[in-house]
C-alpha positions as CSV (number, residue, x, y, z in Angstrom):
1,X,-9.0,38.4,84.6
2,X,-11.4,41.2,84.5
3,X,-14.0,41.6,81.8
4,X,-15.4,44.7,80.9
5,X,-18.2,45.6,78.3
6,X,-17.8,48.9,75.8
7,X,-21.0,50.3,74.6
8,X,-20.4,52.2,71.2
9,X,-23.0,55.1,71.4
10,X,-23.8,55.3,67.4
11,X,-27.1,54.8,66.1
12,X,-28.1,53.8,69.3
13,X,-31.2,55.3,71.5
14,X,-31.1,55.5,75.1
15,X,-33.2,53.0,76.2
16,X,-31.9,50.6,74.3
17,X,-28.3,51.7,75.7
18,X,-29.1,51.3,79.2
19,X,-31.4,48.1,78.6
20,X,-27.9,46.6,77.3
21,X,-25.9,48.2,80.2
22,X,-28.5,46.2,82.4
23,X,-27.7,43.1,80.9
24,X,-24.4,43.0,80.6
25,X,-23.6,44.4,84.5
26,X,-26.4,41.2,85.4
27,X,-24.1,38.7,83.2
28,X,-21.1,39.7,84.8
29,X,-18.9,42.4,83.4
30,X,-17.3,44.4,86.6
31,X,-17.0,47.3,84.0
32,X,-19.1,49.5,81.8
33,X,-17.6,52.2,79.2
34,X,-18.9,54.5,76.8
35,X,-16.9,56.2,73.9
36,X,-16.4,59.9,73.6
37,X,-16.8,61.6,70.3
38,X,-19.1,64.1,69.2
39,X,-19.6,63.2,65.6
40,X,-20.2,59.1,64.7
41,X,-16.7,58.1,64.3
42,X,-18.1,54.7,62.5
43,X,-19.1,55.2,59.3
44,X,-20.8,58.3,58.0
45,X,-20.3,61.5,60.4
46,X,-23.7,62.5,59.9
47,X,-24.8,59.8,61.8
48,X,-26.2,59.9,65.1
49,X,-24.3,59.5,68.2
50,X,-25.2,59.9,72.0
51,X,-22.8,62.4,74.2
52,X,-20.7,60.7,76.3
53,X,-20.4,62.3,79.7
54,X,-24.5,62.6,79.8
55,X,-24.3,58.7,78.9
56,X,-22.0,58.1,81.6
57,X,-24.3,59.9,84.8
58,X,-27.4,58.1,83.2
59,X,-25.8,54.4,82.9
60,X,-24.2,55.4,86.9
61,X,-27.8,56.2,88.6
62,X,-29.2,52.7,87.2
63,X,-26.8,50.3,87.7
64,X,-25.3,49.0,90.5
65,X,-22.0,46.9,90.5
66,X,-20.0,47.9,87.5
67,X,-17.1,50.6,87.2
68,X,-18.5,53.4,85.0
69,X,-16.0,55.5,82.7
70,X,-15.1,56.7,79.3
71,X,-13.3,54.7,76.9
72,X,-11.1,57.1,76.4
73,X,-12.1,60.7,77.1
74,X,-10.8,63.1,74.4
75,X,-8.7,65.2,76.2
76,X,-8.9,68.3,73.8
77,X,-12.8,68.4,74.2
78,X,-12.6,69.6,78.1
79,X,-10.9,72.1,80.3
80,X,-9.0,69.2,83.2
81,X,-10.7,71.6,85.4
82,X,-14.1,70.7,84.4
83,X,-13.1,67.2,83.8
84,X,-12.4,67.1,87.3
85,X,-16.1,68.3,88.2
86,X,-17.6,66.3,85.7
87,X,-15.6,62.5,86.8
88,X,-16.7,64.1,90.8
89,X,-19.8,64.2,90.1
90,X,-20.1,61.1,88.3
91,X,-18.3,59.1,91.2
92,X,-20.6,60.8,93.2
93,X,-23.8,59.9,91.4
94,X,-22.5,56.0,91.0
95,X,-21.3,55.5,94.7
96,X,-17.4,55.5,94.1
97,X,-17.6,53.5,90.8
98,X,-16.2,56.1,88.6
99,X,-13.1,55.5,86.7
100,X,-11.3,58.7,84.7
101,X,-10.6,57.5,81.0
102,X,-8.7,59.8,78.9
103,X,-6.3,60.4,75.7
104,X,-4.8,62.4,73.3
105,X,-7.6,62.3,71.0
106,X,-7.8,61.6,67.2
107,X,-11.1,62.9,65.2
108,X,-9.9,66.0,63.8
109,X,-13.1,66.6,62.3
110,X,-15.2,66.4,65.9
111,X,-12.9,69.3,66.6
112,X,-13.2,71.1,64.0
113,X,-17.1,71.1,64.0
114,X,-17.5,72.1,67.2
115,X,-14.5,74.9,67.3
116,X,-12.2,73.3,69.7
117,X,-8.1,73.5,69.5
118,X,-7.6,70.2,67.4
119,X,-3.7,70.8,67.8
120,X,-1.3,71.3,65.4
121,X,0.4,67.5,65.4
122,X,0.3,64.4,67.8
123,X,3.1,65.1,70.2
124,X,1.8,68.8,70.8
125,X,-1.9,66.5,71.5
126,X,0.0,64.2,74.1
127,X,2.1,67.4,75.7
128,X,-1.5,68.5,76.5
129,X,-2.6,65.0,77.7
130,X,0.7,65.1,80.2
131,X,-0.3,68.7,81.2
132,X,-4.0,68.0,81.4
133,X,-3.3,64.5,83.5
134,X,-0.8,66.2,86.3
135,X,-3.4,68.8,86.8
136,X,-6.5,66.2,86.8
137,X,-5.0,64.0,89.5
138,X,-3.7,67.4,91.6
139,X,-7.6,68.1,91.8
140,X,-9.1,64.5,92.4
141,X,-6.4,64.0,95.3
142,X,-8.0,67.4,97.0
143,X,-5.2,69.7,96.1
144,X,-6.3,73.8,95.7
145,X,-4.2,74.1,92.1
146,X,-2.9,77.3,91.1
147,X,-0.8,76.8,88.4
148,X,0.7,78.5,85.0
149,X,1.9,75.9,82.3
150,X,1.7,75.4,78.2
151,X,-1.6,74.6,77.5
152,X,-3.6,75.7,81.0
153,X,-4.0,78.3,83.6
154,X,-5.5,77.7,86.8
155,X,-6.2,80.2,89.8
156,X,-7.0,78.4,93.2
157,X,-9.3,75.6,91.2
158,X,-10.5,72.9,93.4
159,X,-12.8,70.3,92.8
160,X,-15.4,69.8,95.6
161,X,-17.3,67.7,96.6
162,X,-14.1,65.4,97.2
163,X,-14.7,61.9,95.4
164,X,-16.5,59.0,97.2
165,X,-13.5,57.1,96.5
166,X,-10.3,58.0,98.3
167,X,-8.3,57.2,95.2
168,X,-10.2,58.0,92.1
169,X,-8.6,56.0,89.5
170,X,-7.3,57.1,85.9
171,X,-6.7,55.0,82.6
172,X,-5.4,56.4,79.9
173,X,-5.9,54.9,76.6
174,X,-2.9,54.7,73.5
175,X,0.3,52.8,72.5
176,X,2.6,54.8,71.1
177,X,5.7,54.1,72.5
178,X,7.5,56.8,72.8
179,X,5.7,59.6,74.4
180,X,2.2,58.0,75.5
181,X,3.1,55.0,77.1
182,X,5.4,57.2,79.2
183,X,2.3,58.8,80.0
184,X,0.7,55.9,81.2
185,X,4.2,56.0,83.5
186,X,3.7,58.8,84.9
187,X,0.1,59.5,85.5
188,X,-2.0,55.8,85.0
189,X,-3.7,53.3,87.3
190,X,-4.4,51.7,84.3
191,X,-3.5,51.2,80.7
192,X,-6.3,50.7,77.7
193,X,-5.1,49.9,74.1
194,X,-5.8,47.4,70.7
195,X,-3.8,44.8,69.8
196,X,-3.1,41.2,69.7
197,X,-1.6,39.0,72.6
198,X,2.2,39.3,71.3
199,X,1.6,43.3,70.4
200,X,0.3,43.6,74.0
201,X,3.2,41.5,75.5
202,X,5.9,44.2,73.5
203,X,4.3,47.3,74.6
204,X,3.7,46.3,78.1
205,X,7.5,45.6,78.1
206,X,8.1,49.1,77.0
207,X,5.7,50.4,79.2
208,X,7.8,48.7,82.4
209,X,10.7,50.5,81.1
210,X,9.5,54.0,81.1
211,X,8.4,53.1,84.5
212,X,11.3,52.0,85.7
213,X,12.6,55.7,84.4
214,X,10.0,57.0,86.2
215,X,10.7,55.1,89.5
216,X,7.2,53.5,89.3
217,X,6.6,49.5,90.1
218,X,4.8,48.8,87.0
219,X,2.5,46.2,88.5
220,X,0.6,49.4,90.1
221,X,-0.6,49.8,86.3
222,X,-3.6,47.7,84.8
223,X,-3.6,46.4,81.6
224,X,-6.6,46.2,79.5
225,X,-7.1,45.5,75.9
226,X,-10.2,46.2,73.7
227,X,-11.5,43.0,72.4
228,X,-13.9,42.3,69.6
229,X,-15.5,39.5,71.0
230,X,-18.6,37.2,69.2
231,X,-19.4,33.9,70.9
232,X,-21.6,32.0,68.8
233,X,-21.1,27.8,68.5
234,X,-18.9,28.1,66.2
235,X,-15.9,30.2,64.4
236,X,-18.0,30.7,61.1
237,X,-21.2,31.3,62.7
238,X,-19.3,34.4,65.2
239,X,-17.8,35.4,61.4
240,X,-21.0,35.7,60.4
241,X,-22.8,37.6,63.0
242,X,-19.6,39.9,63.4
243,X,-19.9,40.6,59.4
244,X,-23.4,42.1,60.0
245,X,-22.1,44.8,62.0
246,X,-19.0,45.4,60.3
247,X,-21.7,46.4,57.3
248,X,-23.6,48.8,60.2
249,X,-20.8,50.5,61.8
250,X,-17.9,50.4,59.9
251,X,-14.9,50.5,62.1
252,X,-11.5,52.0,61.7
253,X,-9.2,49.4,60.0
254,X,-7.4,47.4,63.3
255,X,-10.2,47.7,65.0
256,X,-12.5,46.0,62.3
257,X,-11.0,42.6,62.9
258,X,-12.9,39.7,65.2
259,X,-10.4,38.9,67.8
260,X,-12.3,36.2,69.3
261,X,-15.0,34.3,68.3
262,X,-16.8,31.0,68.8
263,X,-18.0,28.7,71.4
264,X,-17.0,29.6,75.1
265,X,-14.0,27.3,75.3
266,X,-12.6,28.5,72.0
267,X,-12.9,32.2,73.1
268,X,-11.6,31.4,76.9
269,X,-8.5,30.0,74.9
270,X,-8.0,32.9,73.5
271,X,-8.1,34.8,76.5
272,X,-5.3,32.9,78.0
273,X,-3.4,34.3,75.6
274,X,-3.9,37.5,76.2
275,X,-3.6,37.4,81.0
276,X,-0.3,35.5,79.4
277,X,0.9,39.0,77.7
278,X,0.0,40.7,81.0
279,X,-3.5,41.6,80.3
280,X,-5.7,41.9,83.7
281,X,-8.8,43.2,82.1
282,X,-10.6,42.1,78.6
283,X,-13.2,44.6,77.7
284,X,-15.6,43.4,74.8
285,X,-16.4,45.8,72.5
286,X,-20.3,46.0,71.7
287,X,-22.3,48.0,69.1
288,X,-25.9,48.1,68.6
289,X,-28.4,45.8,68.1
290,X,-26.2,44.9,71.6
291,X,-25.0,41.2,71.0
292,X,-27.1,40.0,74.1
293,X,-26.0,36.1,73.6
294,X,-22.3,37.0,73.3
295,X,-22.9,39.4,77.2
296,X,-25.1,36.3,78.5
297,X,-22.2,33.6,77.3
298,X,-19.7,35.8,79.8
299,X,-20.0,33.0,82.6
300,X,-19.7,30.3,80.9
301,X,-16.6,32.2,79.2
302,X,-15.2,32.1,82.5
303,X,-15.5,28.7,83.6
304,X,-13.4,27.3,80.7
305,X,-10.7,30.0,81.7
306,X,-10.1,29.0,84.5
């Protein structure tokens, strides 16, 4: 199993974002993300919240090791075509570690704000994804794209420099199981979503269908789950410290739960669960002040799994 760390950019600073990016690529974690809205999505709007893509070139120049990528992208924020430039550049700035995280998008009110096409319902939101993603990959793979569809026109784009990496990878984040995990089907080196072990295990079963549709071999697709994860020596005390963010941040109901918590073992038991259900990567989810003890415990994490 892989294990990834998620650094929610609200009420945060930059130093203290890439002190914490530091520490968690030295303890381990072969992946860093950063989230992508432009209003705090946690709690009061007004609050403040670093830019994504900026986040993403800083954290890339000083570290070293870790894959660098939003968790996910909000497609309806950026033209694919300067998506494209923007993940280029990024892999170019990191050394090849860039990975292209991207969805539908869901903060109506980010859109609003800033005057960008919010979309009249979901399924119009994930026809856009689909567009956005054929074109996206058409460009990272070094295609010249002229092209005419729904949502976006393109007239010999390119995106050059070429990536460092000769396959620049893309994970697209959401469950639905309809329309987004075909999606994933089509257009994914990876998959990204919430849930618990058994949840995971259902829509990763869905998921192999729709490839199968697709004619794709769906162990070509990662899975990874976001994990709210507080190790602590025991259950009550992880409660605890998780219940003094919850009163910080204030996340969205399903993702406000502690999903595991407690000494190493206990949490590495948990995990089990979870590569059982077809899960290759665990990202940890971590707001500010940065849980430093929970990113150090990582190793030890590891040991009891095994």
């Amino acid at each position: 199993m892989r294990f990834g760390a998620a650094l929610w950019v609200q009420r945060t600073d930059w130093p203290s974002l890439r002190d914490a990016a530091l520490a968690a690529e030295e303890a381990g974690f072969e992946s860093l993300w950063v989230d992508d809205h432009l209003l705090n999505d946690e709690g009061p709007w007004q609050d403040p919240k670093l830019e994504c893509w900026a986040s993403l070139a800083a954290l890339a120049a000083v570290t070293r090791r870790s894959t660098i990528g939003a968790l996910v992208g909000a497609n309806g924020l950026r033209n694919p075509g300067l998506l494209a430039k923007m993940v280029v550049t990024l892999d170019a700035i990191s050394g090849g570690r860039a990975v292209l995280g991207l969805g539908a998008g869901w903060l109506a009110r980010e859109h609003d704000a800033f005057g960008y096409d919010f979309g009249a319902s979901p399924g119009v939101r994930l026809d856009r994804l689909d567009e956005a993603l054929g074109l996206l990959r058409r460009l990272l793979d070094g295609e010249t794209v002229t092209a005419e569809g729904r949502f976006y026109r393109f007239r010999d784009a390119l995106a050059a420099p070429r990536p460092v990496q000769a396959h620049l990878p893309i994970l697209v984040g959401g469950s639905g199981p309809r329309k987004t995990l075909r999606i994933v089907a089509r257009h994914a080196d990876a998959w990204n979503a919430y849930g618990t072990p058994a949840e995971m295990a259902e829509r990763g079963a869905i998921l192999a269908r729709h490839c199968a549709d697709v004619g794709r071999d769906p162990a070509t697709i990662e899975h990874s789950v976001n994990l709210n994860v507080v190790v602590r020596p025991s259950r009550p005390a992880a409660e605890a410290a998780f219940a003094e963010l919850l009163a910080a941040h204030h996340p969205l109901p399903g993702e406000d739960r502690l999903d595991l918590g407690g000494a190493p073992a206990e949490v590495a038991e948990g995990l089990r669960a979870y590569r059982a259900a077809g899960v290759g990567h665990a990202i940890w989810v971590f707001r500010h002040p940065w849980d430093r003890e929970t990113m150090a415990a990582l190793p030890e994490v590891r040991s009891h799994l095994g």
